[in-house]
C-alpha positions as CSV (number, residue, x, y, z in Angstrom):
1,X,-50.0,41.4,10.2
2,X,-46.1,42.1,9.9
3,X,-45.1,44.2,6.6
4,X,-43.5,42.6,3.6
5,X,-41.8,43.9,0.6
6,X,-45.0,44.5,-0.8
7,X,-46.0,47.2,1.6
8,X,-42.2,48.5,1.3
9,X,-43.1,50.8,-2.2
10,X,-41.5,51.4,-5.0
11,X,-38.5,53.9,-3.9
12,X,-37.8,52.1,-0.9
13,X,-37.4,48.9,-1.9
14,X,-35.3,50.4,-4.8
15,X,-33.0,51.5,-2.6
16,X,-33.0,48.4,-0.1
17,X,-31.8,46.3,-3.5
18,X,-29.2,48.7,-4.2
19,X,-27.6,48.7,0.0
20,X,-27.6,45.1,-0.9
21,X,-26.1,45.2,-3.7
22,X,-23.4,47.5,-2.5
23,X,-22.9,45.2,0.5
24,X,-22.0,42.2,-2.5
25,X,-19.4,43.7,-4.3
26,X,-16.1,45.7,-3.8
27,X,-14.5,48.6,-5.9
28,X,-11.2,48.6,-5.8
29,X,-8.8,51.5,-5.5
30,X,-5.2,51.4,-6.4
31,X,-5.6,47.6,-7.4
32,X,-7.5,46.5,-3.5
33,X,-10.1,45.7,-2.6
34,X,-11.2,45.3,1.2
35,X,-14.3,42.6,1.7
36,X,-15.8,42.7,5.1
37,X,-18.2,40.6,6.5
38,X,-20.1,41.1,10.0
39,X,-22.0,38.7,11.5
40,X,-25.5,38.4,11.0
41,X,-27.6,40.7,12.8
42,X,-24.8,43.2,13.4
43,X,-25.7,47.0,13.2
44,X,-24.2,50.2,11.7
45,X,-24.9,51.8,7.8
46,X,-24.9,50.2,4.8
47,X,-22.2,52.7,3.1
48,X,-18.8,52.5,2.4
49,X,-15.9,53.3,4.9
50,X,-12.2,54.5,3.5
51,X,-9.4,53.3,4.8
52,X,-6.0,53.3,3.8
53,X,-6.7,53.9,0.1
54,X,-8.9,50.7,-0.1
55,X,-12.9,50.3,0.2
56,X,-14.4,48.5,3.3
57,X,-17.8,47.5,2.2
58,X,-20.1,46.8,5.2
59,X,-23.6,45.0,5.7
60,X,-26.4,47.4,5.0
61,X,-28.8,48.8,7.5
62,X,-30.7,46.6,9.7
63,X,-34.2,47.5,8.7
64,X,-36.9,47.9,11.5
65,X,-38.3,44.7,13.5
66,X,-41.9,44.9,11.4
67,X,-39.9,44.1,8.2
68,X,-37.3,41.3,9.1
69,X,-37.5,38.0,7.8
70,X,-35.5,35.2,9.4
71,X,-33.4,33.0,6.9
72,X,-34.4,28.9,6.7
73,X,-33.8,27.5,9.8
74,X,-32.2,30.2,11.8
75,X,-34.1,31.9,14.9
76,X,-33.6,34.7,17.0
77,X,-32.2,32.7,19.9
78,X,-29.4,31.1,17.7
79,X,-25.6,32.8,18.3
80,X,-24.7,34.7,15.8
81,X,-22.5,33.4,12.7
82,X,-18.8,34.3,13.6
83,X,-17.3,37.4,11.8
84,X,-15.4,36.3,8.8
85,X,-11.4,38.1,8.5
86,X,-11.8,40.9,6.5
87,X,-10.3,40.0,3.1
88,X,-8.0,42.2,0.8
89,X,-8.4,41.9,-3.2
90,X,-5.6,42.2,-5.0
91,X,-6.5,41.9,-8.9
92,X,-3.3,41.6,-11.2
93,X,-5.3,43.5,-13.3
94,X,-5.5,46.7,-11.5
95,X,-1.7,46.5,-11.3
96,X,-1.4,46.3,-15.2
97,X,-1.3,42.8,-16.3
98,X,-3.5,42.6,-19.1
99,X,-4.3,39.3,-19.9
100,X,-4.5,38.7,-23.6
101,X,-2.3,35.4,-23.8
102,X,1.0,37.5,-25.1
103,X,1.9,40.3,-23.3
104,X,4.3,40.1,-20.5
105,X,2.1,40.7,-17.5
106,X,5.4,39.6,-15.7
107,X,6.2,42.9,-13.5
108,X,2.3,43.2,-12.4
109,X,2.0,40.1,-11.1
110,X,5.5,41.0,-8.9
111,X,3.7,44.6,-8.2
112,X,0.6,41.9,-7.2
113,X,2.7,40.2,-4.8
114,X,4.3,42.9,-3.0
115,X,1.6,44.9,-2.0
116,X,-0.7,41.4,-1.3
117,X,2.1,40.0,0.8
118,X,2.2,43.1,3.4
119,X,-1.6,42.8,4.2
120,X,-3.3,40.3,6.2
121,X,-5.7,37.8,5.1
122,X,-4.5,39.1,1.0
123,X,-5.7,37.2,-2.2
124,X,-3.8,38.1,-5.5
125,X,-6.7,37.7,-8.1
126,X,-6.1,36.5,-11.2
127,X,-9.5,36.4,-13.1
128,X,-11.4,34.0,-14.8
129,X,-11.7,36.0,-18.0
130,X,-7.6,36.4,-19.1
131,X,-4.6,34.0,-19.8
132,X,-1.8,35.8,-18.7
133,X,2.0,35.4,-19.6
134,X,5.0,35.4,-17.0
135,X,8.3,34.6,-17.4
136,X,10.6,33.4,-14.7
137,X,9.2,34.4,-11.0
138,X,10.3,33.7,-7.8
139,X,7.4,34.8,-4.8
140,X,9.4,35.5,-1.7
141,X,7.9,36.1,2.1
142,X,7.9,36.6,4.4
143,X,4.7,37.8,3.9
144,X,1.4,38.2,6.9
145,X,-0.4,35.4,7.4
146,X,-3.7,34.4,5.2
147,X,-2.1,34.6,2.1
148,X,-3.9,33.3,-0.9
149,X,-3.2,33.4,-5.1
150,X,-6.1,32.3,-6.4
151,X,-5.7,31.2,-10.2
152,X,-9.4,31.2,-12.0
153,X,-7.7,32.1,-15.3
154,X,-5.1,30.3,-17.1
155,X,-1.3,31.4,-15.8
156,X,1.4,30.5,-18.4
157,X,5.6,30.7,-18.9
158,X,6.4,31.6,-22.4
159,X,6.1,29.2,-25.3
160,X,8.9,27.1,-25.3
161,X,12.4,26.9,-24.7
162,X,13.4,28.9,-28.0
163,X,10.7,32.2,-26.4
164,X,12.5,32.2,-22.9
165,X,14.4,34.9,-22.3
166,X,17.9,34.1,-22.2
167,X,18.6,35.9,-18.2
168,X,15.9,33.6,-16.9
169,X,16.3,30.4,-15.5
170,X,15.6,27.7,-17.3
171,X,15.6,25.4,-14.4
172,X,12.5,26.8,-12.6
173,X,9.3,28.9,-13.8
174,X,7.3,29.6,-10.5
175,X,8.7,29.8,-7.3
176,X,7.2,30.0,-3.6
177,X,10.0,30.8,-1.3
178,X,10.0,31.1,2.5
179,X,6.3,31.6,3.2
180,X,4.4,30.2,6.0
181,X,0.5,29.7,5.3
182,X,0.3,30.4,1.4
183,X,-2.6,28.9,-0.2
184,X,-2.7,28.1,-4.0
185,X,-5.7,27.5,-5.4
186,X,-8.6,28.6,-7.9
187,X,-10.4,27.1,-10.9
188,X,-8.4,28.0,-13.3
189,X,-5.6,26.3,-15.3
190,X,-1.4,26.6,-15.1
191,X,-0.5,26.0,-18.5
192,X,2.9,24.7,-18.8
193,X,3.3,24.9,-22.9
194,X,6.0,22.0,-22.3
195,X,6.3,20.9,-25.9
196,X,9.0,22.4,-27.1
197,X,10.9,21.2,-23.7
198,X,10.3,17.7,-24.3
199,X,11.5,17.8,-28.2
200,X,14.8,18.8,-27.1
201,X,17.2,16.5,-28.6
202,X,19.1,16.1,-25.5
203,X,16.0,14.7,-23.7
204,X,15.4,10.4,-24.2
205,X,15.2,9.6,-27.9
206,X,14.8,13.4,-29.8
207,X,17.7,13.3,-31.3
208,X,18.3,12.1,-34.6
209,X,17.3,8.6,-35.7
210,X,15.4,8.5,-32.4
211,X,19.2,9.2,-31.0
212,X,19.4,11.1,-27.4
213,X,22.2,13.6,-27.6
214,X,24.5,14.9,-25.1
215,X,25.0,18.3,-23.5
216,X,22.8,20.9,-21.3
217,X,19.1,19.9,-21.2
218,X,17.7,22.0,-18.7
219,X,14.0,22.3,-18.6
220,X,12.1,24.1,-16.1
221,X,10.2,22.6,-13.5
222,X,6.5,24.5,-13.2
223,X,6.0,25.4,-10.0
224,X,8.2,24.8,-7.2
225,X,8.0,25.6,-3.3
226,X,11.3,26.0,-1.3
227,X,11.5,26.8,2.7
228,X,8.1,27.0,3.4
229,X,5.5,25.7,5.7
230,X,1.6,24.9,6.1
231,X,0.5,25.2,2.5
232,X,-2.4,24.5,0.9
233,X,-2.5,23.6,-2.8
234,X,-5.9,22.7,-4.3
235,X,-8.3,22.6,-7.4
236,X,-6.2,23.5,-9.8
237,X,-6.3,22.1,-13.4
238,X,-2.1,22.3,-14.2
239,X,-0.8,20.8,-17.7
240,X,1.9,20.4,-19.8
241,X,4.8,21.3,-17.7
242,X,8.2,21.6,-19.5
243,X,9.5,18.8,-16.7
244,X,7.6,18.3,-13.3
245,X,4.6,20.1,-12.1
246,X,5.1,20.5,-8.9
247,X,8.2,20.4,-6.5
248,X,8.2,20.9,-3.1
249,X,11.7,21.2,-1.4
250,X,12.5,21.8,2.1
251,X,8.9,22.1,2.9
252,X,6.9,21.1,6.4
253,X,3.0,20.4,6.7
254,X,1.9,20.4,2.9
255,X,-2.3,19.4,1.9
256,X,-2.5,19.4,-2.0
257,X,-6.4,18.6,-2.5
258,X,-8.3,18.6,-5.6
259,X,-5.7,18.6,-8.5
260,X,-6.0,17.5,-12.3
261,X,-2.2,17.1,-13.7
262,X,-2.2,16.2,-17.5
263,X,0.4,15.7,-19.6
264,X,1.3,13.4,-22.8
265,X,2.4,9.7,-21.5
266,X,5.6,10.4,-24.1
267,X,6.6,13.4,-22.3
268,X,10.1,12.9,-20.3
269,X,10.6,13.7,-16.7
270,X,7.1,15.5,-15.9
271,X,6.7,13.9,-12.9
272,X,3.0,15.0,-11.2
273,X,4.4,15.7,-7.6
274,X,8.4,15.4,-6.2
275,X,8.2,15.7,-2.7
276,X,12.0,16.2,-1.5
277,X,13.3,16.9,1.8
278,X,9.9,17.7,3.4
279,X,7.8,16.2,5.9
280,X,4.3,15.9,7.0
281,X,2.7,16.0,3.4
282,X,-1.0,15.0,2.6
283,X,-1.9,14.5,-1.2
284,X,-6.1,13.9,-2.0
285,X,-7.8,13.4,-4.0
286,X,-6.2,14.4,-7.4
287,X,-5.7,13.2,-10.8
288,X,-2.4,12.8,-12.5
289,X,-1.6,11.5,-15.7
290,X,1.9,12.4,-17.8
291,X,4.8,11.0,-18.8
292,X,6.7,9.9,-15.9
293,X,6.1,9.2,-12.0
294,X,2.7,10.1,-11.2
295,X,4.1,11.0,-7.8
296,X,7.5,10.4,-6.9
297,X,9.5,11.0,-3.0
298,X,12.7,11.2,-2.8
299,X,15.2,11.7,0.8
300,X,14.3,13.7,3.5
301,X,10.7,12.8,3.8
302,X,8.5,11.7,6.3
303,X,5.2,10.8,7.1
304,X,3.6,11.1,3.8
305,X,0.2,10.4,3.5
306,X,-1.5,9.9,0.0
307,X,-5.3,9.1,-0.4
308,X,-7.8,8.8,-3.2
309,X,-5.6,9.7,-6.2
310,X,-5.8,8.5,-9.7
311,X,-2.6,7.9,-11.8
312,X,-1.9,6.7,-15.6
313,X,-0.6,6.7,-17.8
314,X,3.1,7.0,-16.5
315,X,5.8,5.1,-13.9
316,X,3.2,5.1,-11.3
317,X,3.8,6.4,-7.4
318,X,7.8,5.9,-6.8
319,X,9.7,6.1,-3.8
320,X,13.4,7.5,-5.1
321,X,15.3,7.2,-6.9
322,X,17.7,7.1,-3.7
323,X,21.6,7.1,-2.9
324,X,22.7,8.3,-6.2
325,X,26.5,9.2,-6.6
326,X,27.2,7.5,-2.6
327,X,24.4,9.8,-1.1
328,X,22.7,9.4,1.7
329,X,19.3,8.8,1.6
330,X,16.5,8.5,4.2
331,X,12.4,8.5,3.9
332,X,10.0,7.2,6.5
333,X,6.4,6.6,7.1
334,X,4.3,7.1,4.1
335,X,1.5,5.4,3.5
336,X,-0.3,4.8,-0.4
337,X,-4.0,4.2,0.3
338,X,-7.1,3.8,-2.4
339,X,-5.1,4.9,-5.2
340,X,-5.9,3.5,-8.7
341,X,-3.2,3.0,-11.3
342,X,-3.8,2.7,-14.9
343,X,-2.0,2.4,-18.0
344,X,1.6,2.5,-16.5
345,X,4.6,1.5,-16.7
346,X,5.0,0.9,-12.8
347,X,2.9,1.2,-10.2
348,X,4.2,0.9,-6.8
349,X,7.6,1.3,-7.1
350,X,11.1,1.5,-4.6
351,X,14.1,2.6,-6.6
352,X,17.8,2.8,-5.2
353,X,21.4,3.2,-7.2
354,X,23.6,1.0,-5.6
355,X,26.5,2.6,-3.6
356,X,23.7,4.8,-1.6
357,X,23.4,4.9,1.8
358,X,20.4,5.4,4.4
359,X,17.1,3.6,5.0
360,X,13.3,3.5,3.2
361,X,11.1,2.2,6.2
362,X,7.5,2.4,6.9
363,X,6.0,1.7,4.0
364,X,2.3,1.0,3.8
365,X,0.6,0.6,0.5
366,X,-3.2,-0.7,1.5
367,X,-6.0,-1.0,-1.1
368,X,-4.7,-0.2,-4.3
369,X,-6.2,-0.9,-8.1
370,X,-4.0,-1.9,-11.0
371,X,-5.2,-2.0,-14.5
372,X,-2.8,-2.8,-17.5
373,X,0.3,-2.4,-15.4
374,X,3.7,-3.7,-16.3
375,X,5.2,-3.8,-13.3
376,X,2.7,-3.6,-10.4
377,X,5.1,-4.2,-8.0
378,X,8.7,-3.4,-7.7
379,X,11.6,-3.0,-5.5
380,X,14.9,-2.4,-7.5
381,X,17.7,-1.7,-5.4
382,X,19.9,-1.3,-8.9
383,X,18.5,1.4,-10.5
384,X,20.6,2.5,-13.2
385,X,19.4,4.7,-16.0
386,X,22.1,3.9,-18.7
387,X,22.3,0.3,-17.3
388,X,26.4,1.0,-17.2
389,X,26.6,1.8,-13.9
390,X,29.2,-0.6,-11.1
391,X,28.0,-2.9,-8.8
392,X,29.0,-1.3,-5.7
393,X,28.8,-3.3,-1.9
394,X,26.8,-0.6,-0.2
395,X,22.9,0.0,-0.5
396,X,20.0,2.1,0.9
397,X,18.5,-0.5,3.3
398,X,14.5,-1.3,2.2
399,X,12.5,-2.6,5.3
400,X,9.7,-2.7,6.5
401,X,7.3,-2.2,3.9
402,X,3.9,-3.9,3.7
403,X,0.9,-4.0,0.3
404,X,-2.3,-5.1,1.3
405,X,-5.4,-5.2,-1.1
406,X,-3.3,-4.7,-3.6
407,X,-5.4,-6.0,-6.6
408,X,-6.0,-5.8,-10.9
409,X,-4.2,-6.5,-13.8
410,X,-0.9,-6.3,-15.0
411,X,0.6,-6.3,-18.9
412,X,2.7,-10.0,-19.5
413,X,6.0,-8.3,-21.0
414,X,7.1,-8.3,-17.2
415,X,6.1,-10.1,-13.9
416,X,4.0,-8.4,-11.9
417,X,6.1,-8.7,-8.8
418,X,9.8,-8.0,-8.8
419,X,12.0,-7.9,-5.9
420,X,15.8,-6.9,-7.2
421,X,17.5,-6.3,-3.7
422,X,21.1,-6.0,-2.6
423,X,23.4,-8.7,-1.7
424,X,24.9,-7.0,1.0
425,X,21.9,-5.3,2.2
426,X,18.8,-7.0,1.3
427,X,14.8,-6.1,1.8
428,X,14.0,-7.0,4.9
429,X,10.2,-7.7,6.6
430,X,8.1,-7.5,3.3
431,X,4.9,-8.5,4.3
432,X,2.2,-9.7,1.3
433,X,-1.5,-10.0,2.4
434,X,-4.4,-10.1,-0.2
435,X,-2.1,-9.2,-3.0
436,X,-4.3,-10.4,-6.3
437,X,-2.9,-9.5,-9.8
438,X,-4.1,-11.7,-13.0
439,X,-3.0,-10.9,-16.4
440,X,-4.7,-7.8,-18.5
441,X,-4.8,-9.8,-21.4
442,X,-2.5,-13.2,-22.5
443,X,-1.4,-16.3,-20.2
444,X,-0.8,-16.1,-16.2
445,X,2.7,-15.0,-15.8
446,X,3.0,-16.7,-12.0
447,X,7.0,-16.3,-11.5
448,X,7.3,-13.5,-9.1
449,X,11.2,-12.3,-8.8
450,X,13.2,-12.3,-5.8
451,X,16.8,-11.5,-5.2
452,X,17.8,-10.9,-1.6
453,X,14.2,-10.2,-0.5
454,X,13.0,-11.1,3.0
455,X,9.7,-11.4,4.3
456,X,6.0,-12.8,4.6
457,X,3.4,-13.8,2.6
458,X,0.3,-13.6,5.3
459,X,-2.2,-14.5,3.1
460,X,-2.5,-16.7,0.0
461,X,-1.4,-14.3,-3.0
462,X,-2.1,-14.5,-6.6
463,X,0.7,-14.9,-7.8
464,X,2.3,-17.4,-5.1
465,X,4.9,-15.0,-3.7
466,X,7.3,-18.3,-3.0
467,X,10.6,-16.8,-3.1
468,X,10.6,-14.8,-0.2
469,X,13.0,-15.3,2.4
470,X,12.0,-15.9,6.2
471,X,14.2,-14.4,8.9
472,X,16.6,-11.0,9.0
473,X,19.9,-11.3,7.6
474,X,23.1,-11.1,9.8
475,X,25.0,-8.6,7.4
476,X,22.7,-5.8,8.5
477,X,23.0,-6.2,12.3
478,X,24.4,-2.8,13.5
479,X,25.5,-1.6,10.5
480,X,25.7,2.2,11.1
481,X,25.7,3.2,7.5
482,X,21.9,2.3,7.4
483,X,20.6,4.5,10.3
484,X,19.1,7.5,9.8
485,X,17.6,10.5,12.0
């Protein structure tokens, strides 16, 4: 009969706890902590190895055959579990931050990041027990690969436009520059404190009598990543951002996963997620609700791919706007797929100043619910925000783009289809299949707009989509102002 922990005694199984125990947990020095894991079955002592100012802590001793007991479902002739990277701790603590909810812990974090970003397989801590205060950062790399900030405690700017300090940008809070590989991600929150941002009387309607005054209104976005590659951004709660959450910019191969984004539906410009310039983006499985796009895309991006999110209230998932001031503008290839949209002002929207230049094509929004929206559907190819702008002859050209399943209700101020495209360079190859929208509450509003809109209704649609136009027009043969790549 093999021995068990009941034959072990009293000192020996004491000190079989305590290996364990050691084997669990890490004690940092100088702010690190090293983690390492060996496989299971893997031999040597149970103590602790220095190195390089930081603590190794290693699997305890194997203890002799007469006293092993397999886990569930493993036996001896299965390979061993692979050897996990050894992982380096980096509490923002240890480097002084203290975490009270007022004291700048700005320069610790920065002390964080430096000595996290020169170690492989780092993650900057910042712990579930503080709410800790930063002003104005910008995280440069390089840095080694398997970086990771991981946020389980709430991560704020100051509070409000009248606490930030005057030599910090007010344009951006958090910034992720030039990094390939960062993941961001925790259970914590990012709390914007965006109030005081959005009562500015410069921004829509503060000013007085409900009046929006001129002159500098710059209001910093919350986090932003520039020049930077395979990211991973996920179950984080972020709130309250002084204008959007997040920003990417000049980014490649992006996964955000798991986010809750909440803001106030009356708070101006705080879009969820502005994807600009940057391709190969994946967006799951989040919630977003605030005061403007939910998420919005503007040029230079490609192959988008957004599943399973949840927006409203707000302006729903926007394409642009595109082409302002004569620009150029070119996106391609994203697709909108099981998304719900509630509450909203919009909710699948293209959006293009006239004048612009460039293409949107390969558009593909596929099983999508509406409930309570105004304007479920919408191509407006004369976005203008004071409605003073010229009509000008040139356009970003809008083809290809395709809803299907697209079903729910809609609010009866507006129709719940409206296709506002360019004389001179329409919408071309629209394509309509089990498209079913019924009014939220009121009469059936069944007048679907068109302007300079061509394409197909495959299926019967509710409502009729009738004013489509078959065929492509000729203005747009070879017209070189419309290619882009």
């Amino acid at each position: 009969m093999g021995g068990g922990p009941s034959r072990l005694g009293l000192p020996r199984l004491l000190m079989v706890v305590a290996l364990v125990l050691l084997a669990l947990c890490g004690f940092g020095v100088h702010g690190r902590n090293h983690i390492h894991k060996k496989p299971h079955g893997g031999g040597g002592g149970g103590g602790r190895q220095h190195r390089g100012g930081g603590t190794v802590v290693s699997s305890p001793a194997v203890p002799p055959a007469d006293e092993q007991t397999q886990p569930p479902g493993i036996v001896p002739s299965d390979p061993a579990i692979p050897a996990q990277p050894e992982q380096c701790v980096f509490d923002v603590r240890a480097f002084g931050a203290v975490g009270d909810g007022t004291t700048d812990d700005t320069e610790a974090f920065r002390a964080a990041w430096r000595a996290a970003c020169a170690v492989e397989s780092a993650v900057i801590s910042v712990p579930s027990d503080g709410t800790f205060t930063i002003t104005t950062t910008t995280f440069t790399g390089p840095c080694k690969p398997g970086l990771v900030f991981q946020v389980d405690g709430v991560l704020m700017p100051p509070d409000g436009p009248d606490c930030w300090p005057p030599s910090d940008n007010r344009r951006q809070w958090l910034v992720f520059s030039n990094l390939d590989g960062l993941t961001l991600r925790g259970a914590g929150t990012i709390e914007g404190n965006g109030e005081g941002w959005w009562n500015l009387p410069c921004k829509p309607h503060r000013g007085p009598n409900g009046s929006t005054l001129r002159g500098p209104c710059d209001s910093p976005t919350l986090v932003r990543f520039f020049m930077s590659r395979n990211l991973v951004v996920e179950g984080l709660r972020v709130e309250n951002s002084p204008e959007f959450h997040f920003r990417f910019d000049g980014c490649s191969d992006v996964r955000v996963d798991g986010l809750s984004i909440r803001s106030p539906a009356n708070s101006p410009n705080t879009d969820g997620i502005h994807v600009e310039n940057t391709q190969r983006v994946a967006i799951y499985n989040s919630m977003i609700s605030n005061g403007d796009d939910c998420i919005s895309i503007g040029t230079g991006s490609y192959d988008v791919d957004i599943q399973n999110v949840s927006c409203g209230p707000g302006h729903g998932i926007s394409i642009g706007s595109l082409g302002v001031h004569n620009s150029q503008a070119c996106v391609a290839n994203v697709t909108v797929r099981n998304a719900v949209i509630r509450n909203s002002d919009n909710g699948l929207r293209i959006k293009t100043w006239q004048g612009g230049m460039g293409s949107v094509s390969g558009i593909s929004f596929d099983t999508v619910s509406m409930e309570n929206v105004r304007n479920c559907i919408i191509i407006d190819q004369y976005y203008c925000l004071d409605k003073r702008c010229m009509n000008q002859s040139t356009a970003v050209h809008v083809t290809d783009v395709s809803y299907a399943n697209v079903r729910g209700s809609y609010d009866v101020r507006a129709a719940p289809i409206h296709f506002a495209c360019s004389d001179t360079v329409p919408c071309t190859n629209i394509t309509m299949s089990e498209v079913e929208l019924l009014p939220f509450s009121g009469e059936l509003v069944d007048d679907p707009f068109c302007w300079s809109a061509y394409g197909l209704q495959q299926t019967p649609t509710i409502p009729p989509i009738y004013c489509l136009q078959d065929g492509l027009p000729d203005s747009l043969l070879d017209n070189p102002d419309l290619r882009c790549r």
